[in-house]
C-alpha positions as CSV (number, residue, x, y, z in Angstrom):
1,X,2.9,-1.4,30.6
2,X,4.4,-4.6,29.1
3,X,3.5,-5.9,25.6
4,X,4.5,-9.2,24.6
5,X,5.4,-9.2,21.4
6,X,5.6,-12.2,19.4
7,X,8.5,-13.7,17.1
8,X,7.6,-14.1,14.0
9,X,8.9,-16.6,10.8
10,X,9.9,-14.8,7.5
11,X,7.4,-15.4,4.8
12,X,10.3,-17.5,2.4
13,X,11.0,-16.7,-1.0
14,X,11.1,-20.0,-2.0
15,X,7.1,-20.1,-2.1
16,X,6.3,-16.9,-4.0
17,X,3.3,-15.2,-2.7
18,X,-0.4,-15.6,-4.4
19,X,-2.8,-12.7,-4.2
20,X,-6.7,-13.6,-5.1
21,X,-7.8,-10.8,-7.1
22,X,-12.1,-11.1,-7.6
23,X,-11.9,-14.9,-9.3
24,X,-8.2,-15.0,-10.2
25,X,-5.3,-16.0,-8.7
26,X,-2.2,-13.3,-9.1
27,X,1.2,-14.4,-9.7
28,X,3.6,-11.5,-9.0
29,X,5.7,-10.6,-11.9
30,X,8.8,-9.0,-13.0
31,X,10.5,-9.2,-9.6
32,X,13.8,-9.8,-11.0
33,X,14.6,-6.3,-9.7
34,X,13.6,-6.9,-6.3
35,X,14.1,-9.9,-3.9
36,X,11.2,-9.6,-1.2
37,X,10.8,-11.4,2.3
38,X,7.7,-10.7,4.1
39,X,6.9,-10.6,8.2
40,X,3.8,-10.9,10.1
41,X,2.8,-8.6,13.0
42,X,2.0,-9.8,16.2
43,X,-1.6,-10.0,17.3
44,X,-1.7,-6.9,19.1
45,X,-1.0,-5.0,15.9
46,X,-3.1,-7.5,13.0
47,X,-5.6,-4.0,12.6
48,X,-3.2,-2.2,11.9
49,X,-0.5,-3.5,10.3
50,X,-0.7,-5.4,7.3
51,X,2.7,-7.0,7.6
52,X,6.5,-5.7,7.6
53,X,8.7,-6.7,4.4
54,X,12.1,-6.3,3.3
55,X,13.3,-5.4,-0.1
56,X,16.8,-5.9,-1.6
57,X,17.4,-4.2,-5.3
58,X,19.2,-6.6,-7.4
59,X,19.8,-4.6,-10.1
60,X,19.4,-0.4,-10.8
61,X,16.6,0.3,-12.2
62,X,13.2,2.2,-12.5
63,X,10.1,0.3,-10.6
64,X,6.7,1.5,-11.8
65,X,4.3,1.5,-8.6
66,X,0.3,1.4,-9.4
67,X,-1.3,3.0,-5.9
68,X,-2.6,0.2,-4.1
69,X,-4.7,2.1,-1.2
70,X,-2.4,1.2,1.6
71,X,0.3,4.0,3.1
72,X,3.3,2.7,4.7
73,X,6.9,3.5,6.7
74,X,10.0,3.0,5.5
75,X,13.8,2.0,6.5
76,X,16.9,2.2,4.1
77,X,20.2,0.8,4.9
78,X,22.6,2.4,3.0
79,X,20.4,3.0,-0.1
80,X,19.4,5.9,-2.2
81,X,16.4,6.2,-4.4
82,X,14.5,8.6,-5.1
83,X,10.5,8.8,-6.4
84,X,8.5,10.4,-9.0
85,X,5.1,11.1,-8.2
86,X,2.9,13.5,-9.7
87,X,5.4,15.4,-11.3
88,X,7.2,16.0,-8.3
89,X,10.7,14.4,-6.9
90,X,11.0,13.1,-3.7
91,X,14.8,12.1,-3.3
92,X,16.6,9.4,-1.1
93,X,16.5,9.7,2.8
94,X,17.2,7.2,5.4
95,X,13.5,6.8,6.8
96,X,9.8,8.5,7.0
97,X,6.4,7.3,5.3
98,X,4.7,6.9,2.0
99,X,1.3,8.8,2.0
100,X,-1.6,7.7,-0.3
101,X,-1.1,8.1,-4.0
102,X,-3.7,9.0,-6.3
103,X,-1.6,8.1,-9.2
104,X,0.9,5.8,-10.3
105,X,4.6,6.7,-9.2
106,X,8.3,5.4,-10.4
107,X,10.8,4.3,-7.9
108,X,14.6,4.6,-8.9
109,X,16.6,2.1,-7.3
110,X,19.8,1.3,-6.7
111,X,21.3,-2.2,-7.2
112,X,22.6,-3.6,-3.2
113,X,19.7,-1.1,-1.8
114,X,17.7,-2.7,1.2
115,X,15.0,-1.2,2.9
116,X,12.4,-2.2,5.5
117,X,8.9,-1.1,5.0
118,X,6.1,-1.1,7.4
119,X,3.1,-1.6,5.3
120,X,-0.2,0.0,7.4
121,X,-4.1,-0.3,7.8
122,X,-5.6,2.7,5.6
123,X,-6.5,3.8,8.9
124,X,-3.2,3.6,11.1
125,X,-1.5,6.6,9.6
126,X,-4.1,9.2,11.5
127,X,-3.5,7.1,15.0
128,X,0.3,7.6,14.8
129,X,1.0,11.3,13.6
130,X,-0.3,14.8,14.1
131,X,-0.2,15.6,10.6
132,X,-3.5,15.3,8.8
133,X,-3.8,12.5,6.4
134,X,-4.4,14.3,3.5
135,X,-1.0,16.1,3.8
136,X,1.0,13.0,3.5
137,X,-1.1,12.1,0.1
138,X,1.1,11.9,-3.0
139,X,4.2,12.4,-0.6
140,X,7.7,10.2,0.4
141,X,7.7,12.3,3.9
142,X,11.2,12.3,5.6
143,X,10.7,11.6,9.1
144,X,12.2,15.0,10.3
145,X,9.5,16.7,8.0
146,X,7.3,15.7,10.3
147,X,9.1,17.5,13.5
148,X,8.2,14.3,15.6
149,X,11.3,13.3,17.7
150,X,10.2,9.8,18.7
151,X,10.0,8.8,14.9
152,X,13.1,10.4,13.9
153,X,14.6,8.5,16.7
154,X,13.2,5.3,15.9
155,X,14.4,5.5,12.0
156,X,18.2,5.9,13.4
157,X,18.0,3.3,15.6
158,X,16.7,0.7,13.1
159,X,18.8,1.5,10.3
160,X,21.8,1.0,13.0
161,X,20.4,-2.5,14.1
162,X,21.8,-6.0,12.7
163,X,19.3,-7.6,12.1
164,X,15.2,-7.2,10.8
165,X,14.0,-8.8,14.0
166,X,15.2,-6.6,16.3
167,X,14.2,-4.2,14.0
168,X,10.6,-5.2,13.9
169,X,10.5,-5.6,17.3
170,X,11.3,-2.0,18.3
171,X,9.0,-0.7,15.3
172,X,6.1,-2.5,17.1
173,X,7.0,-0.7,20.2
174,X,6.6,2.5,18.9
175,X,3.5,1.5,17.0
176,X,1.4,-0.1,20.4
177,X,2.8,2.9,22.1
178,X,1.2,5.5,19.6
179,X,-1.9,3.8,18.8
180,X,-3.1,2.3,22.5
181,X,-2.3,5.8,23.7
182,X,-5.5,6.7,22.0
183,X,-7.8,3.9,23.4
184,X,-8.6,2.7,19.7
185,X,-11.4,0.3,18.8
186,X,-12.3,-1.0,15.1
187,X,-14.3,2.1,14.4
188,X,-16.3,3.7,11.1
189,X,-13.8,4.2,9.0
190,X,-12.2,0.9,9.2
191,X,-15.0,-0.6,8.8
192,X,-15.9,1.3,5.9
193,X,-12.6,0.4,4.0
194,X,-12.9,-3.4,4.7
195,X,-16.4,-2.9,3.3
196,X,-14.9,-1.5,0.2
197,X,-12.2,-4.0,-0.1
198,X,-15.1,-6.8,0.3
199,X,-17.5,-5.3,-2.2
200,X,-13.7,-4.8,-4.6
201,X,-15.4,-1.0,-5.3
202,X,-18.5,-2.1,-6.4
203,X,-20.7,-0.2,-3.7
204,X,-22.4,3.1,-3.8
205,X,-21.6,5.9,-1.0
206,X,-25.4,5.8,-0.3
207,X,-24.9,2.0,0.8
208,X,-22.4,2.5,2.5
209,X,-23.6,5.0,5.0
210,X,-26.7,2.9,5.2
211,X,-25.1,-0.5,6.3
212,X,-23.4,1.7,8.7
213,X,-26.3,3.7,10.0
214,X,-24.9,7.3,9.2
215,X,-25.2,9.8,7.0
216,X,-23.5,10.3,3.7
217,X,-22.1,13.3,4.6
218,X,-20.8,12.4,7.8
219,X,-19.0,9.1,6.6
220,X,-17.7,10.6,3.9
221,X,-15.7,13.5,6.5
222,X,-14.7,11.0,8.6
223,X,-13.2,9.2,6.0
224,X,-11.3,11.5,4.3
225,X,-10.1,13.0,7.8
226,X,-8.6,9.4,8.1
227,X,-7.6,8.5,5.3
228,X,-6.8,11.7,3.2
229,X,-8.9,10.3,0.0
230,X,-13.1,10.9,-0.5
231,X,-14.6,6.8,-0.4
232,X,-15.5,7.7,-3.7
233,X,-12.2,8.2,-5.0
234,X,-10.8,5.2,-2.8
235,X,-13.3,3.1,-4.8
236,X,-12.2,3.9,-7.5
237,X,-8.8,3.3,-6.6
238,X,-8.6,0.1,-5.3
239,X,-10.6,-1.3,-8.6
240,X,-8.1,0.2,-10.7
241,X,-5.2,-1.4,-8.5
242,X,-7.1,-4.8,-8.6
243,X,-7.7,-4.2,-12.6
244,X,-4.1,-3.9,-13.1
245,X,-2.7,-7.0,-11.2
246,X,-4.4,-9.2,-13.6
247,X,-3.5,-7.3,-16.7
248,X,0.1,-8.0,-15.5
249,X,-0.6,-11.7,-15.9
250,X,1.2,-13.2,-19.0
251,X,-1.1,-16.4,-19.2
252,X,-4.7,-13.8,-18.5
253,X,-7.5,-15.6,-19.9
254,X,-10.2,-12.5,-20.1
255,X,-10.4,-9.3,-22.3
256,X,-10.4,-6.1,-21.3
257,X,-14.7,-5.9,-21.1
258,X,-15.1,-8.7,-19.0
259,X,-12.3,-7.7,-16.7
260,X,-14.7,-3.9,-16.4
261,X,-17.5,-6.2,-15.7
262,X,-16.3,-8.1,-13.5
263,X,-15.3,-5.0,-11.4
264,X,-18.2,-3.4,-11.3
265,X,-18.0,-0.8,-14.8
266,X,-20.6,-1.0,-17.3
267,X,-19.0,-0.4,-20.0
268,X,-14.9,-0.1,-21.4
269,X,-15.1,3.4,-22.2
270,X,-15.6,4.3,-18.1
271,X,-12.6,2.3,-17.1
272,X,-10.4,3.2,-19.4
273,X,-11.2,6.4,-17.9
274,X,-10.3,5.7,-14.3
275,X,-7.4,3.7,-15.0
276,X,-5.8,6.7,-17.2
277,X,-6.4,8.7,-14.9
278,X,-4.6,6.5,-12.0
279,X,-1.9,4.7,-14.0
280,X,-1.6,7.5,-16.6
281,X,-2.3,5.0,-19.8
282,X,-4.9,2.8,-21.0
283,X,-5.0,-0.9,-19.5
284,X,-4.3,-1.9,-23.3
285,X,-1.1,0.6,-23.2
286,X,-0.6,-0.7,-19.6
287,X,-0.5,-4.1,-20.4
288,X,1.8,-3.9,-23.7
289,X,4.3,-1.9,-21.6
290,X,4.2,-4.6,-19.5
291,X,4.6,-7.3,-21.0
292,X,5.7,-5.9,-24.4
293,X,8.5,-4.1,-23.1
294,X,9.6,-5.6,-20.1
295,X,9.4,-2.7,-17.8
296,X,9.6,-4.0,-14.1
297,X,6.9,-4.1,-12.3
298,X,7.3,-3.1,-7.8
299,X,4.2,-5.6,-7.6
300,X,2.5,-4.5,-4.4
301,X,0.3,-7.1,-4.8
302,X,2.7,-9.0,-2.6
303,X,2.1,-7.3,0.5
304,X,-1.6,-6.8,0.4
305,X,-2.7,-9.3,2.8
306,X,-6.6,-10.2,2.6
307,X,-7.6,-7.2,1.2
308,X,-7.5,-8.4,-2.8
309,X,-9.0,-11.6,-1.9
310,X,-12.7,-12.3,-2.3
């Protein structure tokens, strides 16, 4: 079978990317750090790939990542980093994937590093490995971890390639290969997250399962077989990710209680809750780390598509 994949036109720096976030518009910070250019996928893959993107470190440092509900592959080329995530170190390897993190994570990165990340649907990872979702969560997984010999193959033959369109062209291979194998069709659980991205959170389990015609219990298994998190938790998740792009604004023009408001929490004392228990501080704390101390910020907001948008 043939595919025709499309070429595609790097997103350019020049125009830095804008994220809506609920009724505000999100500037990305603090990516002196990081110089970022972002790809498209071809319209075989737009449900399941958000969008390749390239980062280049431009000076060594620590990047604080808040969880932003979508997993993704990755490519180094001649880099070493190595992650912090729940206690745990994952150290520097030349490809594999990023699971789903319940909390908030620190990336050490070297200055020259360049990678090439693949930034996936919630719902692509369980189309394109054996491994159960909820294995990968809270993980950097080195693609020989996952004793899959295609994979493994593919990450040494795009961190020999010169240049990130061939590259992207021979990761979309592999993807339409793994996920057409499976005859795949916009199905519960995909429709379930982009219900939750619509609604930013604000929508009860019970409602779900009833704009989709099934029970609780069985939408909540079939999600977390997909996607390795209960909806309940992803709700929570994605409200705190959203909550914590605008606290990153310098100019914000909103207070912590309208912000909870806004996102569905009736009262301060609940999200103040959730977000400590994501990012591991308050979003006062948060935000004067921030902006008080200049700690850089790996602002995922850049390569979230749609999905923070009203």
């Amino acid at each position: 079978m043939q595919y025709q994949l499309h070429g595609r036109i790097p997103i350019p720096d020049a125009e830095p990317p804008i994220i809506n976030a609920g009724n505000f518009q999100i500037e990305p910070l603090f990516l002196k750090m990081l110089s970022c250019t972002r790809y498209p996928p071809s319209e075989l893959l737009q449900h399941y790939v958000v969008q390749y993107w390239t980062t280049t470190v431009e000076q060594t440092g620590d990047l604080l990542v808040i969880p932003d509900a979508f997993p993704e592959l990755l490519f180094n080329y001649d880099t070493h980093f190595s992650t912090e995530v729940e206690g745990k170190t994952f150290n520097g390897m030349s490809g594999g994937l990023v699971g789903q993190f319940a909390r908030s994570a620190i990336f050490n990165a070297t200055r020259g590093g360049k990678t090439l990340w693949v930034k996936l649907q919630p719902w692509t990872l369980s189309l394109l490995f054996d491994t159960p979702a909820i294995e990968m969560n809270n993980r950097v997984v080195e693609a020989g971890e996952l004793e899959d010999r295609e994979f493994v193959q593919l990450v040494r033959t795009i961190t020999s390639l010169d240049s990130v369109e061939k590259a992207i062209r021979r990761i979309e291979e592999f993807l339409i290969k793994r996920i057409y194998r499976v005859n795949p069709r916009k199905d519960l659980v995909s429709s379930v997250v982009q219900c939750i991205f619509r609604h930013k959170g604000r929508i009860t389990i019970d409602a779900l399962a009833a704009a989709h015609g099934v029970g609780s219990r069985h939408l909540q298994y079939q999600f977390r077989e997909r996607i390795g998190f209960s909806p309940s938790y992803y709700r929570k998740e994605i409200r705190v990710k959203g909550i914590s792009l605008l606290l990153a604004r310098e100019n914000l023009q909103s207070n912590v209680s309208l912000l909870a408001y806004d996102w569905g929490y009736t009262d301060q004392s609940h999200l103040n809750r959730d977000f400590k228990s994501i990012v591991q501080m308050t979003p006062f704390q948060y935000r004067k780390k921030i902006l008080g101390e200049h700690i850089s910020l790996m602002d995922l907001e850049v390569n979230n598509g749609d999905f923070y948008k009203r």
